[in-house]
N, C-alpha and C positions, 0 to 999 in steps of 0.2 A: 157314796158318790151320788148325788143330783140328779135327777134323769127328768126332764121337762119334756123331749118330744117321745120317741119311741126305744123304752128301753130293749137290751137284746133278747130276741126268741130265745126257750129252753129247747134242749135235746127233745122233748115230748113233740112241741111244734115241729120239730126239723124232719122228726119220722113219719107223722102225719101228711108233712108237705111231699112228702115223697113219695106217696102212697095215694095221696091226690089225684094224679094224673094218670092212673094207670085203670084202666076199663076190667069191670069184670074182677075188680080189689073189693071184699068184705072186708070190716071195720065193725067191731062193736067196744067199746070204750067203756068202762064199768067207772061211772062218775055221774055229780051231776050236768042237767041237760046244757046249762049254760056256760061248763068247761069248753063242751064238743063244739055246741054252737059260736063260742069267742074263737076258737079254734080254724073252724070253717071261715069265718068272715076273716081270719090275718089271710088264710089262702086266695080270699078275693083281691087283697091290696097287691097282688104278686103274677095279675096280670096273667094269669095262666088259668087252662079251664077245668073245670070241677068234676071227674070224673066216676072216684071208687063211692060205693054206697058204702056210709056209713051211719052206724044206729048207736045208740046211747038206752044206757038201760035204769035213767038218773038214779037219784042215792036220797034215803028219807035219813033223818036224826036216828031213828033205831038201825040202819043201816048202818050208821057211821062211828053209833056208839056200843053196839054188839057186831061189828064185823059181819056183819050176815051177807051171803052171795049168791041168794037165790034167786033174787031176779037177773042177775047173771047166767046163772045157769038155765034159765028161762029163755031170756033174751038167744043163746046161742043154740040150745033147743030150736026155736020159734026161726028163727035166720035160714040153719039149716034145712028145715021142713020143708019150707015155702018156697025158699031163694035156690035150693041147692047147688050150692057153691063148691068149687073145687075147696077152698082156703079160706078161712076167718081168722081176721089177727084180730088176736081179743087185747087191748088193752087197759092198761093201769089208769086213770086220771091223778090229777096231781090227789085229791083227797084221798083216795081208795091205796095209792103208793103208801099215803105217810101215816095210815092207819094200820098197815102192814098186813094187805090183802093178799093173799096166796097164788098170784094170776097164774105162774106154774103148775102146782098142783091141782089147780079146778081145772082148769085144761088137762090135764094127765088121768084126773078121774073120769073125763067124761069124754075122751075121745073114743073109747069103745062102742059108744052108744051115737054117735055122731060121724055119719058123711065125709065129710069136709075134715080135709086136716088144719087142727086146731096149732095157731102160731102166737103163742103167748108173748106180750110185751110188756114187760115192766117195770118200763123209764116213765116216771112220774112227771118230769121236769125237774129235775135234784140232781144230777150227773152234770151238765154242763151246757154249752150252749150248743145251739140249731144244729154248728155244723157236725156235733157231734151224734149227734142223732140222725143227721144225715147220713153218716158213714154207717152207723148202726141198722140202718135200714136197707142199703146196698149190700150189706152181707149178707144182712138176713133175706131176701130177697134171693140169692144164687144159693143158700145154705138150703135154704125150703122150696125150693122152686125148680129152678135148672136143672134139667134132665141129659144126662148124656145122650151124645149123636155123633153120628159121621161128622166131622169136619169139611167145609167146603173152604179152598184157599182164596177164594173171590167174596167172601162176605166177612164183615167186620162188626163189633159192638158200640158204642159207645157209652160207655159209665160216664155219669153225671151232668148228664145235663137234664136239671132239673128247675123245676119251676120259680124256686128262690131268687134263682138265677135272671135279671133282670131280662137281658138278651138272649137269652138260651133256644128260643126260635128261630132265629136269625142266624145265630152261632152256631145253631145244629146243619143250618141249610149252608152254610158256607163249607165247612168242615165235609158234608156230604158231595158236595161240586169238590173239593181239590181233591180228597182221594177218589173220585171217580174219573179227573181229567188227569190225574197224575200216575195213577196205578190201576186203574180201572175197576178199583172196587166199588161192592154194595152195601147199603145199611143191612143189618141183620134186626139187631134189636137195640133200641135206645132206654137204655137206664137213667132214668123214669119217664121222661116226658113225651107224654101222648103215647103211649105203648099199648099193653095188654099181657094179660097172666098166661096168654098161650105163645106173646111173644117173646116173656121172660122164660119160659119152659126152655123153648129154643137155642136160649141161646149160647148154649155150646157146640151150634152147628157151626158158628162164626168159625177164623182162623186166627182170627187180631184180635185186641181189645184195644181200644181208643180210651186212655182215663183224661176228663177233663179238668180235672177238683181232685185237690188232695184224700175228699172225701169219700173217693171212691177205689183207692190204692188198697183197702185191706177185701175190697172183694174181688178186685183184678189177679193179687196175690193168690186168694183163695182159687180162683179159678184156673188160674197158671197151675198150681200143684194139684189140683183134683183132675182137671181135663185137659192138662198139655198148652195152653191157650197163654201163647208172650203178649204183654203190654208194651204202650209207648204211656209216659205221663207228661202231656207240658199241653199250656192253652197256648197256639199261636199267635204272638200279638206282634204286627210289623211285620218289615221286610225280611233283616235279619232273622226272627225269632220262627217266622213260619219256613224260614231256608233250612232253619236248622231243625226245625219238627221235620220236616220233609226228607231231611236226609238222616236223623233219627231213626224214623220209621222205617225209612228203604232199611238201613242198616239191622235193624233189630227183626223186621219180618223177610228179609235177603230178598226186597224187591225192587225193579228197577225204575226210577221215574223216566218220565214223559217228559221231556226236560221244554216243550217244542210251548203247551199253553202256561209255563211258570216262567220264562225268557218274555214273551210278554206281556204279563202281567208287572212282573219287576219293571220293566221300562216304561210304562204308565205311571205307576208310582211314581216312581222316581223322578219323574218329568214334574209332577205334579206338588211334589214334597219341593222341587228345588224353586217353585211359584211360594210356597208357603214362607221359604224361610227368609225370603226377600219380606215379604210382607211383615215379618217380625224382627228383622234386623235391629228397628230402631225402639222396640219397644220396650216401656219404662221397668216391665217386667216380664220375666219368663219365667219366673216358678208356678207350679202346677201347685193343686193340694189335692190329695186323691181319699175319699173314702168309701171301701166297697169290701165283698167277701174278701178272702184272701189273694186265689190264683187270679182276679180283677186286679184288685190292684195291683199283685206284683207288674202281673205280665203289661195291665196299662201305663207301667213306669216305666219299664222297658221301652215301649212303643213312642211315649210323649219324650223319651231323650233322642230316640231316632228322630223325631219332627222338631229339636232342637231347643228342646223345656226343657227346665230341671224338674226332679219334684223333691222337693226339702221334708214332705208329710206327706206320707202314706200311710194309713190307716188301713187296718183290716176290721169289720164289726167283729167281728169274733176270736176267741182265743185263736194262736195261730199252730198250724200242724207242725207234726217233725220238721228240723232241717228246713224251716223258712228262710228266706232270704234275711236278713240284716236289717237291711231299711227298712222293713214294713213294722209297723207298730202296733199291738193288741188294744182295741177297746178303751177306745181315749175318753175321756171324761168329753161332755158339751164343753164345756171350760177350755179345754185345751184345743177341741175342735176351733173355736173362737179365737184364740190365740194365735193358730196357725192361718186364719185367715184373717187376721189382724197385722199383723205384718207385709200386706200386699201379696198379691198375689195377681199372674193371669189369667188363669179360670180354676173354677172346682169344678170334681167330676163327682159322682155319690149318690145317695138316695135323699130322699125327701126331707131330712132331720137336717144337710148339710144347706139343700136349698132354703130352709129356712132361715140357715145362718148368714148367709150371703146373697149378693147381688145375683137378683134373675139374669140379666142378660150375662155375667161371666158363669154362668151355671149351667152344668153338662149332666143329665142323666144318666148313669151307668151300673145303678144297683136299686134295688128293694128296700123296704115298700115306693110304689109309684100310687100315688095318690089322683092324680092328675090327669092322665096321660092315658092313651089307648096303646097297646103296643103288640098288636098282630099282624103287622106285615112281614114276612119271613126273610125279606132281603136286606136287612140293613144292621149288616154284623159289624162285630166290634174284629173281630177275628181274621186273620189270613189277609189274603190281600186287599179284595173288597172291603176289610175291615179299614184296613189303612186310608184308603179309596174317601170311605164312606165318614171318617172323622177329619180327613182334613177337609172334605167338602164345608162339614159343620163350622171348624175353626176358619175357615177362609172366610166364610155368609158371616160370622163373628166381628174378623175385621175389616170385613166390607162396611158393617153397620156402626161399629166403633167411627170409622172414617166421614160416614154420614151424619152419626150425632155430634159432631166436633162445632 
């Protein structure tokens, strides 16, 4: 398959970017220096800022062709010493994976003589793509970290929202306003973005977990059977869909909403959805084409039928988890992306591979890489109601300016 703009991250990338954002995360990578560093710089295109310290301890030809891993075991010596860090995840690079470097066992021999407890990683990039390593890194992450604690019923987790995540700043600050005017809860600790290793420790003082991404269901799991801790798993998108997270949630953690700031909010919406769908009445098209992670796109298809689109393509970039919905489609070829907005369309929604393929002005940012674009202001989710709020604002300035270029 042809890959002209930005082919898919491996699992390697996806555990990296998750590890990124967390303060107080060692990293040492047993590869060469220009793996780490290509590494680092995809994390730059994703809009999110650059936290854990990581080192690289590169690889000569005698390295690569006697397996030798002493400066491995140097570099994690040398880290420890200086840095003393709670926790070193020591990683595979894609070289060091397929030469069939031992990353297990040198960790195993040398944690007696070392500080820090040593977290062996070794996904080369050969297993699969980002989101899989995404996942892979949320468990390891509660497996090696999280510490039991009392329970408080007034504070909550959030898994996955992490930096891949186009919006995830936004998305995290919306999500954080409806469970505190709905139920009056608090954040505890956010899996991964903008966190810290003493806020991951913690975070079995929560009572909830919040899963945002499929990606983060096998450490929700894990945490429910180790520390008592129920999940809710759906991303809000829309009226309907954040009604029914809401009443999800009450149901699953047996708490009561605030029904007084969700009454309205739905009636602002809705005021506002029934201006939009005037203004589309007579339009030559209404189909959407959507391409983004997976819970993006499902839940933005969801959302864009409530506002009165179809969407015929939906695209997820990556293979898709268990039990995906139907419509969403794996990892379309450029070709087929083309195709699908070949046939007309009213806008794309997607990351930068899609804005190439189509017209800027029908074009909507809604996933990674962003090339482009600044995207740190924390109020403008795709999510909950605001979310709704805040995209039909966009599509309306849309066909406001449709009606002025005529």
């Amino acid at each position: 398959m042809m890959t002209k703009h930005f082919p898919t991250p491996s699992d390697r990338m996806g555990f990296l970017w998750t590890l990124t954002s967390i303060e107080d995360c060692y990293v040492i990578e047993f590869g060469p220096a220009g793996t780490t560093h290509f590494a680092l710089e995809g994390a730059m295109e994703l809009g999110g800022e650059h936290k854990m310290n990581v080192f690289t301890t590169h690889m000569s030809e005698v390295d690569i062709t006697f397996g030798k891993h002493d400066k491995l075991a140097g570099a994690i010596r040398e880290v420890d010493a200086e840095h003393r860090p709670k926790y070193i995840f020591v990683m595979a690079s894609s070289i060091s994976s397929l030469i069939g470097i031992d990353i297990d066992s040198i960790c195993f021999e040398l944690q007696d003589e070392i500080a820090a407890t040593l977290i062996p990683v070794t996904y080369g990039g050969y297993d699969g793509d980002y989101n899989l390593g995404i996942e892979r890194a949320l468990l390891t992450l509660c497996k090696t970290m999280v510490q039991d604690a009392k329970q408080d019923q007034g504070l909550y987790n959030i898994i996955g929202s992490n930096i891949d995540s186009y919006n995830f700043l936004s998305d995290k600050t919306e999500i954080k306003g409806i469970l505190a005017d709905a139920f009056g809860l608090k954040l505890n600790t956010c899996f991964t973005a903008y966190t810290s290793v003493a806020e991951i420790e913690r975070a079995a003082k929560a009572g909830y977990n919040i899963v945002l991404r499929a990606e983060g269901l096998k450490a929700a799991e894990w945490m429910k059977t180790k520390f008592g801790i129920p999940f809710v798993y759906q991303k809000p998108y829309g009226i309907t869909g954040t009604l029914a997270w809401l009443k999800k949630t009450a149901e699953t953690f047996d708490l009561k909403v605030d029904m007084g700031c969700v009454t309205e909010k739905t009636e602002e919406v809705r005021r506002h959805l029934s201006e939009f769908k005037m203004f589309i009445r007579n339009a030559a098209h209404k189909n959407a084409v959507i391409y983004a992670d997976y819970d993006t796109a499902a839940g933005l298809a969801d959302l864009l039928a409530e506002l009165g689109l179809s969407c015929s393509h939906v695209f997820s970039k990556h293979a898709l988890p268990a039990r995906a919905k139907e419509f969403v489609k794996a990892k379309p070829a450029e070709s087929e992306l083309k195709e699908a907005l070949g046939g007309g369309y009213y806008a794309a929604f997607g990351d930068d591979t899609l804005r190439k393929l189509c017209s800027d002005e029908s074009f909507f940012q809604v996933a990674n890489p962003n090339m482009d674009k600044y995207n740190f202001y924390p109020h403008t989710p795709f999510v909950g109601f605001n979310g709704v709020l805040r995209l039909l604002q966009d599509l309306m300035n849309f066909e406001r300016k449709k009606l002025k270029n005529k």
